[in-house]
KOLDO-698845 format. One line per 2 residues: number of its first residue (from 1); their letters; for each residue x, y, z of C-alpha. Coordinates in steps of 0.02 Angstrom, whole numbers, plus 50000, padded with zeros to 5 digits. Layout:
N
NUM	a	X/Y/Z | ...
***
This chain:
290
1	xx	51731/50259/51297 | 51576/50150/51343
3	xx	51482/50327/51388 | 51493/50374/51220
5	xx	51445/50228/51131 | 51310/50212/51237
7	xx	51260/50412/51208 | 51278/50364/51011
9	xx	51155/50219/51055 | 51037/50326/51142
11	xx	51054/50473/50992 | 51008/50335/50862
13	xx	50843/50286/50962 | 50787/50465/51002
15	xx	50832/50476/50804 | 50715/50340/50760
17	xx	50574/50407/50885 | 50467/50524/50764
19	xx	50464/50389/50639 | 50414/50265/50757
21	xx	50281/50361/50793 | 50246/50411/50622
23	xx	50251/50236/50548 | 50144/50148/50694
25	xx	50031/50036/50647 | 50066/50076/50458
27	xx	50085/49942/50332 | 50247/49907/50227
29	xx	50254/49801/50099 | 50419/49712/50069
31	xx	50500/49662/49907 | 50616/49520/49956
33	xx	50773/49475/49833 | 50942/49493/49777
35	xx	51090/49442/49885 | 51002/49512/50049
37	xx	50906/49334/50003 | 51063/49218/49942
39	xx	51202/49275/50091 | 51181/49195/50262
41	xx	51215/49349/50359 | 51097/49457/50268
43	xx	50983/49346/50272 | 50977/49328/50471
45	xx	50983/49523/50462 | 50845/49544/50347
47	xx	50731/49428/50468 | 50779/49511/50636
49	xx	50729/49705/50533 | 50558/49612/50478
51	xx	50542/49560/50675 | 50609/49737/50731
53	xx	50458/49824/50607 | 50347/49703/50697
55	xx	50388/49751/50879 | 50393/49930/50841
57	xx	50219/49928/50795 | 50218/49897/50609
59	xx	50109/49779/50507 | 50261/49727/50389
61	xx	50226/49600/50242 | 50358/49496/50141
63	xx	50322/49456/49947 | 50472/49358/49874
65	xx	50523/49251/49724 | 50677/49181/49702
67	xx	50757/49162/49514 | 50938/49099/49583
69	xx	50856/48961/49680 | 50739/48913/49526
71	xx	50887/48897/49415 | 50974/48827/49523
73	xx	50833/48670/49535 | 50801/48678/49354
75	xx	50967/48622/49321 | 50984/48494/49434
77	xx	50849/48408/49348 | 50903/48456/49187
79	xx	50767/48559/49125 | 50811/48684/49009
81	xx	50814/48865/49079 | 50771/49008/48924
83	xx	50742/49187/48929 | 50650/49295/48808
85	xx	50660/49488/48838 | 50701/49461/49025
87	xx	50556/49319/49058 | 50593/49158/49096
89	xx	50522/49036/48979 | 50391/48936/49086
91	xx	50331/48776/49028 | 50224/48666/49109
93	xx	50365/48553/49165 | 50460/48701/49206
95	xx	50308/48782/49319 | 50300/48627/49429
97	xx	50474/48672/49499 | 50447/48834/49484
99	xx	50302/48809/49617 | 50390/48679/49736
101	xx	50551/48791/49743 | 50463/48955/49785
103	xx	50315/48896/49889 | 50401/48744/49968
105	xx	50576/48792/50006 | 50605/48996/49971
107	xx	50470/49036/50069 | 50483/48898/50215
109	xx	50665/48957/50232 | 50588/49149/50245
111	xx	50455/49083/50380 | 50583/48985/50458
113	xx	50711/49140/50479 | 50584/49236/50558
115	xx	50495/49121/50681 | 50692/49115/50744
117	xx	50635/49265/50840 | 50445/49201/50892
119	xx	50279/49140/50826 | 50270/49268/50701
121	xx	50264/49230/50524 | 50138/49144/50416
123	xx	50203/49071/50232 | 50060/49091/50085
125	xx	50068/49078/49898 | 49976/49197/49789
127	xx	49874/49058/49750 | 49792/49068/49926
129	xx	49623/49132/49962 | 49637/49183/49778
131	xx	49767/49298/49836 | 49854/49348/49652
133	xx	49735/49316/49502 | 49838/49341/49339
135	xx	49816/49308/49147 | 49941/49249/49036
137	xx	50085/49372/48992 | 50157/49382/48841
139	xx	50346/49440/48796 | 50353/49578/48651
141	xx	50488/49521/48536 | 50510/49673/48397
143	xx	50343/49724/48431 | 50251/49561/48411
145	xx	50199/49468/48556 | 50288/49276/48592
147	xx	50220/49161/48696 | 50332/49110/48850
149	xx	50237/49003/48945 | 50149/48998/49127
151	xx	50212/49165/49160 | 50059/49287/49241
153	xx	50014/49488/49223 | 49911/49478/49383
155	xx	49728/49553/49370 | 49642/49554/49524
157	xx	49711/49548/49712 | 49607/49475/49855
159	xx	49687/49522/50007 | 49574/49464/50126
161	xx	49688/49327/50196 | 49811/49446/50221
163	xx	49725/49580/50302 | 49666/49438/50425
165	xx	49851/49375/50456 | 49893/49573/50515
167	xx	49735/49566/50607 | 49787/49410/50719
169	xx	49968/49508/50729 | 50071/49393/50596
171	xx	50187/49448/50480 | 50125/49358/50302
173	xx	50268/49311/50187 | 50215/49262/50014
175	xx	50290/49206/49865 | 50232/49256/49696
177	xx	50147/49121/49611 | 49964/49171/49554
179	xx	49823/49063/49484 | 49707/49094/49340
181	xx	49543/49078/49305 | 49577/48950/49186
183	xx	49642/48831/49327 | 49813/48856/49259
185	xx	49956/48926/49390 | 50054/49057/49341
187	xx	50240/49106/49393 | 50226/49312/49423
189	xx	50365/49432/49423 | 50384/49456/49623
191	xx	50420/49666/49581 | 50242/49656/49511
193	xx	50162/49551/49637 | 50248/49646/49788
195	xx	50165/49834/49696 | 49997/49736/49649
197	xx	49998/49688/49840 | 50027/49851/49903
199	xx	49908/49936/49796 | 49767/49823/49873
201	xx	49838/49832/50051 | 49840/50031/50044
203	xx	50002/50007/50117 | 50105/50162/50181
205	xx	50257/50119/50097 | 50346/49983/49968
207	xx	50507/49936/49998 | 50607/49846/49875
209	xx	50762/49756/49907 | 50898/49762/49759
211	xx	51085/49731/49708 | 51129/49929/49680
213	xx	51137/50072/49791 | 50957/50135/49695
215	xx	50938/50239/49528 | 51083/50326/49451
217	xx	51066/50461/49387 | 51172/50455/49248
219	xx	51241/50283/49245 | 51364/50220/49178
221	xx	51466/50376/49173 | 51427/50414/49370
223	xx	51375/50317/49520 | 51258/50462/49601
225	xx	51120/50398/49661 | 50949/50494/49634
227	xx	50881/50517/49819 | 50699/50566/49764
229	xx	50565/50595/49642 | 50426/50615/49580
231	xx	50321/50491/49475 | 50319/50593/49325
233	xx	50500/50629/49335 | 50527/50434/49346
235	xx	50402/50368/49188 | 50507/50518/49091
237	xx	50656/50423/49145 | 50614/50231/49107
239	xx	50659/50225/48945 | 50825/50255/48977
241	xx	50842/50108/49124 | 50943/49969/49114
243	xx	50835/49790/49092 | 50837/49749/49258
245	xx	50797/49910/49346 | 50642/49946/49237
247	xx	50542/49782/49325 | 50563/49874/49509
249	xx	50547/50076/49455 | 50393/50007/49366
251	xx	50323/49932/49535 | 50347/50100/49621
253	xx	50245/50195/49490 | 50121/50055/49487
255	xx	50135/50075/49697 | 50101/50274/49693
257	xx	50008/50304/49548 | 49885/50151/49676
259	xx	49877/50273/49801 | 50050/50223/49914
261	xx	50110/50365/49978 | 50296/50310/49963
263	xx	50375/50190/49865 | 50582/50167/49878
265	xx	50734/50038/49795 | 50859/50006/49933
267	xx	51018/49899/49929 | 50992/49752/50017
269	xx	51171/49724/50011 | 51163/49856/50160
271	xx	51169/49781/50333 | 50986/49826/50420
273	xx	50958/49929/50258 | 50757/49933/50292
275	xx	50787/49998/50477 | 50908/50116/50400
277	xx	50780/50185/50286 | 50629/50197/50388
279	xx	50704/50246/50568 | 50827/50376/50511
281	xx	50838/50550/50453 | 50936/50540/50310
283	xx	50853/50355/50238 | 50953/50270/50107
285	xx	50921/50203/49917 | 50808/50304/49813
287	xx	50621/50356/49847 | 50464/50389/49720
289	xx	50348/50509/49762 | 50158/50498/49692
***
């Protein structure tokens, strides 16, 4: 009995060999969120997969936010939390939190995870090194734009800092808070910021981390997931998405049509769901090709 789970061991890592050696030394750019980010077990999991990339040879990158966690803080201090058409409402009181909560405690319980497993990762806000530069977004309300607040459409990426974690063999995690021009701070959409970032990177792949199994194809009336396509075939599909799908297929196509070979949604609900996806045959979630 302990032959064969070892020969199922061994069959897994012989499995995993042409992608190792495919994906060596190739950047990925991760899209952290969803409950892989809120459950304790995932969350361990999700940290030893970043460290596994890392020892296999990859240059693996984190880019998080962390809505649960900012509403979370927003209303223990009894600020008022509002959406318009999916964005949070971000005023100036609002943005402070917004800024402690994903720079000082999302992403020092990221770092934190990792460096379990060695001296490994470095925490940075998009505010670093002029990392993210972004403009003020507004929401379109019946075809008329609203203003919501400190909430940023980012415009340029530097990734200098970045490339120079990678270089000393770090794995950068970064949370998606951009500055402006203006001196303002903005609070980004971490989809956005995680695309924008791979895009500049010239990453091999994006990978972002979700609450479903990746696109339907016909949901709700089935539960078929769509394993691959094309960008086209995806932009002909958006306007049928549901609102919080259309954030992350929109990263992809911003990721491809940027020149990233790969872009894919997995469900980070999945035990070792990024190890799963890279290291195996079949992969999991759905992938957009350019």
């Amino acid at each position: 009995m302990r032959l064969t789970t070892a020969h199922s061991k061994a069959e897994a890592l012989i499995e995993a060999l042409p992608w190792l050696t495919r994906f060596h030394g190739a950047t990925i750019v991760i899209k952290y969120g969803g409950n892989a980010m809120t459950d304790e077990a995932l969350k361990e999991g999700f940290a030893e997969d970043v460290v596994f990339l890392h020892h296999a040879g990859l240059r693996p990158v984190v880019v998080h936010g962390g809505g649960p966690q900012i509403s979370s803080a927003l209303d223990r201090l009894g600020i008022e939390s509002t959406f318009t058409a999916g964005l949070r409402v971000t005023t100036p009181e609002a943005m402070q939190v917004v800024r402690m909560v994903l720079v000082g405690q999302v992403n020092r319980d990221i770092v934190g995870l990792v460096n379990r497993h060695g001296p490994f990762a470095v925490g940075m806000s998009g505010e670093d090194a002029h990392l993210f530069t972004a403009v003020r977004k507004h929401a379109i309300v019946d075809g008329a734009p609203v203003d919501i607040g400190q909430v940023g459409e980012i415009i340029k990426v530097d990734p200098g800092a970045v490339h120079a974690l990678l270089d000393d063999r770090r794995i950068p995690v970064v949370s998606s808070v951009a500055r402006g021009d203006d001196g303002e701070i903005y609070n980004v959409n971490a989809d956005t910021a995680a695309a924008a970032l791979a895009v500049a990177l010239q990453a091999q792949k994006l990978i972002v981390l979700t609450d479903v199994e990746g696109l339907y194809a016909n949901w709700p009336d089935d539960t078929d997931v769509i394993p691959e396509l094309r960008a086209d075939e995806l932009e002909t599909l958006m306007p049928t998405l549901s609102s919080g799908m259309v954030p992350k297929m929109e990263a992809c196509l911003t990721a491809v049509r940027g020149g990233v070979p790969q872009a894919h949604v997995l469900d980070g609900r999945v035990s070792h769901s990024l190890l799963l996806e890279i290291f195996t045959n079949e992969g999991i979630g759905t992938m957009v090709m350019p």
